[in-house]
C-alpha positions, 0 to 999 in steps of 0.5 A: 551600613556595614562598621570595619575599622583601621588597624594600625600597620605602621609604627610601635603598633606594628609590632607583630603582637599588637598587630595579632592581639588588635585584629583578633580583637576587632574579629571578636567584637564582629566588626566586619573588616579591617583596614592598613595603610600603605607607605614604602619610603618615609622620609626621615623629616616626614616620620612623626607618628610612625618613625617611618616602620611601615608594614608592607599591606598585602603582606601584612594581610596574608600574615593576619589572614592565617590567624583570623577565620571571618573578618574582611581584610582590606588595604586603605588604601594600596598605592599601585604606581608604587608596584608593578603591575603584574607581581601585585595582581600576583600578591592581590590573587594570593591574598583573596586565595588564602584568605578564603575570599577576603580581601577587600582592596582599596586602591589609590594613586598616591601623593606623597613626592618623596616616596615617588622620588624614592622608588623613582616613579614620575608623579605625573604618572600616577594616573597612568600606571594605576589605569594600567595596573587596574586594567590588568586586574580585570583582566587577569580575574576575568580569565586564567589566560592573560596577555600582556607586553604580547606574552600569553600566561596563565594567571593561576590561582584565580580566586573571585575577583576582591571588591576594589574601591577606588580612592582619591578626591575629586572627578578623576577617582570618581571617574576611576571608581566606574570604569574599574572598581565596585565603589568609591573609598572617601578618605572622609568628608561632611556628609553632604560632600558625600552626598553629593559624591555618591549621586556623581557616582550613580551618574557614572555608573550609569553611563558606564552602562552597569546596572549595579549600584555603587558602593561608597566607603568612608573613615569616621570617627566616633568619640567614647566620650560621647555615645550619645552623639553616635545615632544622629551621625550614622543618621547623617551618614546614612542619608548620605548614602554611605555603605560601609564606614571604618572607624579610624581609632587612635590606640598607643596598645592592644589594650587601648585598642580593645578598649575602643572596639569595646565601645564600637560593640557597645554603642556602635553595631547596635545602631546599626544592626536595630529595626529601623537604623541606618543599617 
């Protein structure tokens, strides 16, 4: 299993040295990638935590990208019936070009009524519009000559196609993990649901007709007052075929947040990277 961690994009923690000062951490400890959050239109009774200040993901990314050379940069998740469809294949190509290749994508439908009534976006389209926009990703990666709405154009820059990783609950974004992305992003869970998740994935993947094993992502949550708990978890996680964990990590600061990054160093990687671990 591959360790990344979530980087707070929203709230005081948001503040352009915090932001800067937490990605260089997380890079010097040799976590593997770094994950946002996505939201556009925060309702005034629904800000606890944030205040409603969220950065917008991709932007955010692009930003993090020229002040960082190795760590995976990923959205957990970008909500694409929010945008687009088009002008954020655009931004997905600018980021990966820029970055040199290291964007991970994390994708979902959404749930939140407010922001949909706010960008006034039916919900019940939700589906539909991330079917079209994951569909276009596709296509505009597989070749620099793209159609849509019957108009032929050239989609330039075309850098490698990011990982996506499909997130949601249930048969649907399963059923979206295979017909468009590389694996499934678990917003968590007890490891036998994700067991039991990733052997569904197989199957899809398989009636898909794709030879290629799929990927499942989840968030956890390891406690620094504990380092003794960690072996028996990432055991757990392990079996049940999880790929890549990120670690969600409650900080007020960068100091706090390094000081959290210190225990994943210590306790955490080690596991991972030792003969015979779950890594």
């Amino acid at each position: 299993m591959k360790l990344g961690v979530a980087l707070r994009s929203m709230g005081p923690q948001s503040r352009a040295e915090v932001l800067l000062a937490c990605a260089r951490a997380a890079e010097d400890a040799g976590l593997a990638d770094l994950w946002v959050q996505d939201h556009i239109a925060i309702p005034p009774d629904d800000a606890e935590g944030s205040g409603g200040r969220y950065l917008d993901p991709l932007t955010a990314l692009a930003w993090l990208a020229a002040s960082t050379s190795r760590i995976g940069l990923g959205t957990g998740v970008l909500v694409l019936p929010y945008r687009r469809a088009l002008p954020t294949a655009k931004a997905v190509a600018t980021v990966q070009e820029l970055s040199g290749g290291r964007l991970r994508l994390g994708v979902g439908v959404g749930w939140m009524d407010a922001e949909f009534r706010a960008l006034g976006v039916p919900r019940s389209e939700r589906g539909a519009r991330s079917d079209a926009a994951l569909d276009l990703l596709e296509r505009a990666f597989a070749g620099s000559v793209v159609t849509e709405h019957g108009q032929d154009f050239l989609f330039l820059p075309r850098p490698e196609r990011p990982p996506i990783y499909v997130g949601g609950s249930g048969e649907h974004a399963l059923r979206r993990a295979a017909r468009y992305g590389d694996g499934w992003f678990a917003m968590g869970g007890k490891p036998e649901e994700l067991a039991a998740a990733k052997a569904r994935l197989r199957e899809l993947f398989a009636e898909a007709g794709r030879r290629e094993a799929p990927r499942v992502l989840s968030f956890a949550s390891f406690d620094p007052r504990e380092p003794g708990s960690v072996p028996a978890r990432l055991g757990a996680l392990h079996e049940a075929g999880v790929d890549q964990l990120i670690a969600g990590v409650r900080y007020a600061d960068a100091a706090g947040f390094s000081e959290h990054t210190a225990f994943l160093e210590e306790h955490v990687l080690p596991e991972l990277h030792a003969d015979g671990s779950p890594g």
